[in-house]
C-alpha atoms as a printed R data frame, in Angstrom:
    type eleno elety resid chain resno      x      y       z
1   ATOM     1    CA   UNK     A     1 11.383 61.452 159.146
2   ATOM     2    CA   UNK     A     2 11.159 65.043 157.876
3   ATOM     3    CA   UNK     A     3 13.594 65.784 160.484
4   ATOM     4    CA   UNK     A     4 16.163 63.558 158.874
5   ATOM     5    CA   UNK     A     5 15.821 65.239 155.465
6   ATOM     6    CA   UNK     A     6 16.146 68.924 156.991
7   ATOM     7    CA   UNK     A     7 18.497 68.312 159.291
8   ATOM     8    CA   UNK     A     8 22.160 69.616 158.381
9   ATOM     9    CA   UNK     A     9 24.867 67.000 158.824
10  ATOM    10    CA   UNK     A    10 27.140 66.574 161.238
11  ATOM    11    CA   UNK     A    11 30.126 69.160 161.063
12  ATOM    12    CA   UNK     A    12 32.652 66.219 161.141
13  ATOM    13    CA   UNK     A    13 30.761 64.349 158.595
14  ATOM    14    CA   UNK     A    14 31.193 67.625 156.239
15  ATOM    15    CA   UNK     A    15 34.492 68.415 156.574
16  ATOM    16    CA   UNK     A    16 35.088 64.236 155.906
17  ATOM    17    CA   UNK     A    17 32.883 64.680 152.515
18  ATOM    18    CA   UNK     A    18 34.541 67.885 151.760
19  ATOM    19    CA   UNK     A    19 38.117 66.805 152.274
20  ATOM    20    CA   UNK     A    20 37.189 63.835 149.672
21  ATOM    21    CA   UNK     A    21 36.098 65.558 147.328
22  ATOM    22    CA   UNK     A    22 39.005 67.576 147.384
23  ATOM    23    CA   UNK     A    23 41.437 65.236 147.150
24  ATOM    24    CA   UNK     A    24 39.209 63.660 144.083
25  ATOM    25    CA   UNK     A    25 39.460 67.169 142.495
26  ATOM    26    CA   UNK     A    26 42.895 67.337 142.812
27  ATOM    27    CA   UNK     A    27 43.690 63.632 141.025
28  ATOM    28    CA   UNK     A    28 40.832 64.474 138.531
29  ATOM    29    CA   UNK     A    29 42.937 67.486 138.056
30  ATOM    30    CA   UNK     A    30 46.383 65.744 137.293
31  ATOM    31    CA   UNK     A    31 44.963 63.243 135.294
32  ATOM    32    CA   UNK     A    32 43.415 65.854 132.534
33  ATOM    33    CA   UNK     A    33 46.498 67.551 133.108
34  ATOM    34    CA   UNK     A    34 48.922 64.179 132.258
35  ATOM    35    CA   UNK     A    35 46.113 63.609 129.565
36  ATOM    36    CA   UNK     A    36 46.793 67.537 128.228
37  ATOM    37    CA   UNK     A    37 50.431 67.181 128.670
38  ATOM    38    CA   UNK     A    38 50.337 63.721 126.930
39  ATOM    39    CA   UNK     A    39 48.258 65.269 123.549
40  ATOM    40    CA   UNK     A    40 50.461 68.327 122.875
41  ATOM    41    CA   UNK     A    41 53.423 65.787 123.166
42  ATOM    42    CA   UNK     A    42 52.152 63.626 120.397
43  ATOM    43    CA   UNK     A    43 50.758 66.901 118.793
44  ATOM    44    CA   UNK     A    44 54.497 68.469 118.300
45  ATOM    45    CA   UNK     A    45 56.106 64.714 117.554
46  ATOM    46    CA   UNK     A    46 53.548 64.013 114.725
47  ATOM    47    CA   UNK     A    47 53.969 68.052 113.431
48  ATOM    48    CA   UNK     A    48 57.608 67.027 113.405
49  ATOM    49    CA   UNK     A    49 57.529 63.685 111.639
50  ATOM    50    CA   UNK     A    50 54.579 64.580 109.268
51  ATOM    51    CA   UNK     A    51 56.681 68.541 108.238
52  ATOM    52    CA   UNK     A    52 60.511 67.024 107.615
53  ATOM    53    CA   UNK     A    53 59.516 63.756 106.382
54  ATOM    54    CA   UNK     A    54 56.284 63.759 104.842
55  ATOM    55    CA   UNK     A    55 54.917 66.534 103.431
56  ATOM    56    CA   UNK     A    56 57.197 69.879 103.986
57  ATOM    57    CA   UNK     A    57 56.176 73.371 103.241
58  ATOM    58    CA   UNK     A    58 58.766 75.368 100.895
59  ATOM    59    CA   UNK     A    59 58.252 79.570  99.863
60  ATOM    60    CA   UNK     A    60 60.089 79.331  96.283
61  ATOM    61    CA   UNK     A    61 62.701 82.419  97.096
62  ATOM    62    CA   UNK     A    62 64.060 84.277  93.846
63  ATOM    63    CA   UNK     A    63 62.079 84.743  89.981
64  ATOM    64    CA   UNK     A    64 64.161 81.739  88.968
65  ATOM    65    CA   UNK     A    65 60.665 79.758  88.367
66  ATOM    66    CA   UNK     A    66 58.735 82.288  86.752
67  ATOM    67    CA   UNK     A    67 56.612 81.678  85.309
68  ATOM    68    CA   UNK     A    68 55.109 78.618  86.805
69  ATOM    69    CA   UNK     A    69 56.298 79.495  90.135
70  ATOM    70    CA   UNK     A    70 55.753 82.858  91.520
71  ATOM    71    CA   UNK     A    71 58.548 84.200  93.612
72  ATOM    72    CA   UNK     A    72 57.579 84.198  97.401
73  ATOM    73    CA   UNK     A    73 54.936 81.336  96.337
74  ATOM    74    CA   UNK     A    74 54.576 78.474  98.923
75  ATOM    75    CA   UNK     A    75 54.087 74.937  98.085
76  ATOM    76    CA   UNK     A    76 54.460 71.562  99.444
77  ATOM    77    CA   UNK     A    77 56.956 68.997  99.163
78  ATOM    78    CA   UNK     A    78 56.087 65.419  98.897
79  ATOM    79    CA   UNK     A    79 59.181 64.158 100.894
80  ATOM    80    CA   UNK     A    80 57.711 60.337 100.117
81  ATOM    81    CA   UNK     A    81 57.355 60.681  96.094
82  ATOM    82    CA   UNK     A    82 60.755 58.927  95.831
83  ATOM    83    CA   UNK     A    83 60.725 56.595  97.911
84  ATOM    84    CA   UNK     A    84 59.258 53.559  95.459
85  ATOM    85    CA   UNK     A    85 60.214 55.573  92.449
86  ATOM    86    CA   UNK     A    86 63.003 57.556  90.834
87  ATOM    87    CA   UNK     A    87 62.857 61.073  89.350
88  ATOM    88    CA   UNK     A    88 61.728 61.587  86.554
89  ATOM    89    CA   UNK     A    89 62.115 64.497  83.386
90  ATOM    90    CA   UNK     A    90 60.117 67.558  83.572
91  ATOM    91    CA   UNK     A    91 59.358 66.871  87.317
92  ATOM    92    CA   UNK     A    92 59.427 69.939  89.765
93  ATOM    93    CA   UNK     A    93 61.641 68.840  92.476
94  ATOM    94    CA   UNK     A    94 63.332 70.457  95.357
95  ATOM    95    CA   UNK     A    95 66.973 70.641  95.658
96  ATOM    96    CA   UNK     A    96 69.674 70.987  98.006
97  ATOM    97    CA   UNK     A    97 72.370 73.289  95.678
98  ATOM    98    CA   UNK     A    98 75.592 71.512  95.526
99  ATOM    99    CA   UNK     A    99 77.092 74.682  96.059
100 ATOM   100    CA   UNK     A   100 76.566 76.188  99.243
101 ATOM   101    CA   UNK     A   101 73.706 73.847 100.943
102 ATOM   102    CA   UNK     A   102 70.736 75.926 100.488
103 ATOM   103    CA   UNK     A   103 67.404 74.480  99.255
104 ATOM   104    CA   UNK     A   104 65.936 75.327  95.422
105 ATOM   105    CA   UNK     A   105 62.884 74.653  93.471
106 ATOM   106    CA   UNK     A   106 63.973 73.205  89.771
107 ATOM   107    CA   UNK     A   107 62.510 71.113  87.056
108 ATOM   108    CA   UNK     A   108 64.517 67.885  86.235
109 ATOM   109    CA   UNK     A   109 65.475 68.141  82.446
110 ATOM   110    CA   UNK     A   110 67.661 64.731  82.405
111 ATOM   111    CA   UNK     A   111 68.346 61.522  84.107
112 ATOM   112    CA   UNK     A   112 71.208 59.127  84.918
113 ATOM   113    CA   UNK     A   113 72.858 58.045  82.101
114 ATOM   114    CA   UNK     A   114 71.442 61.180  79.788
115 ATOM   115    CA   UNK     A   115 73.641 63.940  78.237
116 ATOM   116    CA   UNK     A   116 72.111 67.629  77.750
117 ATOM   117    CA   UNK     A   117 73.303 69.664  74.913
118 ATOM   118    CA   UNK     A   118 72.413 73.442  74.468
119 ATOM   119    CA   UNK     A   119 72.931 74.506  70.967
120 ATOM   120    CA   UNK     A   120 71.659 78.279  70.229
121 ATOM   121    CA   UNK     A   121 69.275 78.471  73.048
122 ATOM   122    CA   UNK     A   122 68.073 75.470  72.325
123 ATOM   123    CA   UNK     A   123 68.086 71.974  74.543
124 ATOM   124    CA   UNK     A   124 68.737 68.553  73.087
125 ATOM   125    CA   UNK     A   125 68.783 65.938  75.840
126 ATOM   126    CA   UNK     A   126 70.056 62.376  74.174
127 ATOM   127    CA   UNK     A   127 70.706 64.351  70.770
128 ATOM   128    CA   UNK     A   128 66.470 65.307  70.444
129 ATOM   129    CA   UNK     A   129 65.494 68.531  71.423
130 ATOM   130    CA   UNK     A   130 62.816 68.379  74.055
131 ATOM   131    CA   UNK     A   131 59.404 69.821  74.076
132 ATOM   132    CA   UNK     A   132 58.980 72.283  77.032
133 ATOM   133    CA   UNK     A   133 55.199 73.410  77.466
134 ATOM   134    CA   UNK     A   134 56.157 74.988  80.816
135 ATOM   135    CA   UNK     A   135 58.029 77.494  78.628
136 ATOM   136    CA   UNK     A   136 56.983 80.775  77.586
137 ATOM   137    CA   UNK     A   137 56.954 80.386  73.763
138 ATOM   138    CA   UNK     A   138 60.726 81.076  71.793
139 ATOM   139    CA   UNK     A   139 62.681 81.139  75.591
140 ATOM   140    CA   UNK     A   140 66.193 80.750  74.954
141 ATOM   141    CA   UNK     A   141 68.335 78.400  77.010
142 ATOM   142    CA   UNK     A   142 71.749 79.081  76.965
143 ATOM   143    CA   UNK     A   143 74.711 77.281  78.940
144 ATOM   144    CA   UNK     A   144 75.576 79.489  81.780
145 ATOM   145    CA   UNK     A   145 78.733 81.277  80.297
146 ATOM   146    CA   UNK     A   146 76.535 82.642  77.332
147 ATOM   147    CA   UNK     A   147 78.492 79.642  74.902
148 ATOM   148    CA   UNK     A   148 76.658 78.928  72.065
149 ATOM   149    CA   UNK     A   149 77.121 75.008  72.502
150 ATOM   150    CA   UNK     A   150 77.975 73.395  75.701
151 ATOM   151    CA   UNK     A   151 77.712 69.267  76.490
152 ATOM   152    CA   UNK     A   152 76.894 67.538  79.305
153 ATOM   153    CA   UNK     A   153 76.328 64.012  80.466
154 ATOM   154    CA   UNK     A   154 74.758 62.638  83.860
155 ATOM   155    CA   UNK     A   155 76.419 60.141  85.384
156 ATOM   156    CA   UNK     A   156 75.104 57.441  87.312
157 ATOM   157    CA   UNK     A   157 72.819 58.789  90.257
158 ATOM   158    CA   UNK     A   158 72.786 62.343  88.752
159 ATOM   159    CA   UNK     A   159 70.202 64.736  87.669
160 ATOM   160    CA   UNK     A   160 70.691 67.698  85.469
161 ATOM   161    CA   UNK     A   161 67.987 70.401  86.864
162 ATOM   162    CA   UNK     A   162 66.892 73.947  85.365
163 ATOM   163    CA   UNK     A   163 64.921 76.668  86.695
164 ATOM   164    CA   UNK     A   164 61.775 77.698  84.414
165 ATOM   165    CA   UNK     A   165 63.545 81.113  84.325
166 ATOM   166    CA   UNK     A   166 66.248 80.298  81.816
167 ATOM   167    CA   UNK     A   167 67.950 83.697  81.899
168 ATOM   168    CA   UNK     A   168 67.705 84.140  85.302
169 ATOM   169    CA   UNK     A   169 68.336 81.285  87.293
170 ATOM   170    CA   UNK     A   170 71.187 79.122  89.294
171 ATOM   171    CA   UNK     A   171 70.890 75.354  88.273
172 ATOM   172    CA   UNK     A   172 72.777 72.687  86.714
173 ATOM   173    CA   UNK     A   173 74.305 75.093  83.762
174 ATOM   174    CA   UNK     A   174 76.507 76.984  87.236
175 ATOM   175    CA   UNK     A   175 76.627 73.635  89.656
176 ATOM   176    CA   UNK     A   176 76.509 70.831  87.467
177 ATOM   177    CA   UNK     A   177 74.027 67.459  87.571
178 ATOM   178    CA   UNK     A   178 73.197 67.099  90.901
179 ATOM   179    CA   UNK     A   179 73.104 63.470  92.806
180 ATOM   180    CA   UNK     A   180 70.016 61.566  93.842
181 ATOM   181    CA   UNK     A   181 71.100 62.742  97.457
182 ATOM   182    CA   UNK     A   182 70.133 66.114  97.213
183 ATOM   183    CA   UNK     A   183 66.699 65.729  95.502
184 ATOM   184    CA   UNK     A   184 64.380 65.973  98.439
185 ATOM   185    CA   UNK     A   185 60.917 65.700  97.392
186 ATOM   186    CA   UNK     A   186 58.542 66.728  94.329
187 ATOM   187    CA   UNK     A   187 56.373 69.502  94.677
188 ATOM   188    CA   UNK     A   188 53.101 69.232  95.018
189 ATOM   189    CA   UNK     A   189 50.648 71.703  92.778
């Protein structure tokens, strides 16, 4: 009996065990490899999905924010805020300008159906002047060309947007209200 267990094994019995196990290491191989393969795949799709439709990540480019927004700051967009709801007043959205395609960060300052009067640096939106907290105290808003009374109304599916920057940003006062269509998310603080 002892010689049994001491004995070495046939050579042709080896090889037979060796050559299984190799193939068994090579299909153990592929499979991790298809399993890999198969997570990095999802991986990338849901990075994809979740960046340009869910939540995106946006560097606000220019002082026209300041100073709630810091220039070079990044946020996050909430792609799905609008979805169930609609825009509303005072809400920091992200904006595809009118103009020339690129993206902005603006606050919504009226609605559809709303008109927006500036009247010596100051804004009346439905013939009130509204309270801006987000402000620095006595900021002046002027219509773009300096006027000292301009008036404008929304129409149906627009939004008139400003930058927190009043004398130093591109927004509604240069392009105009902007439709629903180009608001792309809110941004998340």
């Amino acid at each position: 009996m002892s010689n049994l267990l001491t004995r070495p094994l046939a050579p042709a019995f080896t090889s037979y065990i060796v050559g299984c196990r190799i193939k068994l290491s090579w299909a153990r191989f592929f499979r991790h490899l298809f399993g890999l393969i198969s997570i990095l795949c999802l991986s990338s799709l849901s990075f994809f999905l979740i960046s340009n439709y869910i939540v995106q990540s946006v560097t606000v480019s220019g002082p026209s924010m300041i100073p709630n927004l810091l220039n070079g700051g990044n946020y996050f967009v909430n792609r799905l805020a609008y979805v169930q709801s609609e825009p509303k007043a005072t809400d920091i959205v992200e904006v595809r300008d009118p103009q020339d395609g690129s993206l902005v960060v603006k606050r919504i300052i009226a609605t559809p159906g709303e008109s927006v009067y500036f009247k010596k640096g100051v804004v009346y939106v439905n013939g009130k002047r509204i309270f801006e907290p987000y402000l620095e105290s006595r900021t002046p808003t002027f219509a773009y060309e300096k006027s000292s009374e301009e008036f404008t109304c929304c129409g149906a599916d627009q939004y008139f947007v400003l930058g927190d920057n009043r004398n130093n940003s591109t927004d509604s006062r240069t392009f105009g209200p902007v439709p629903r269509s180009n608001i792309l998310g809110k941004l998340m603080q």
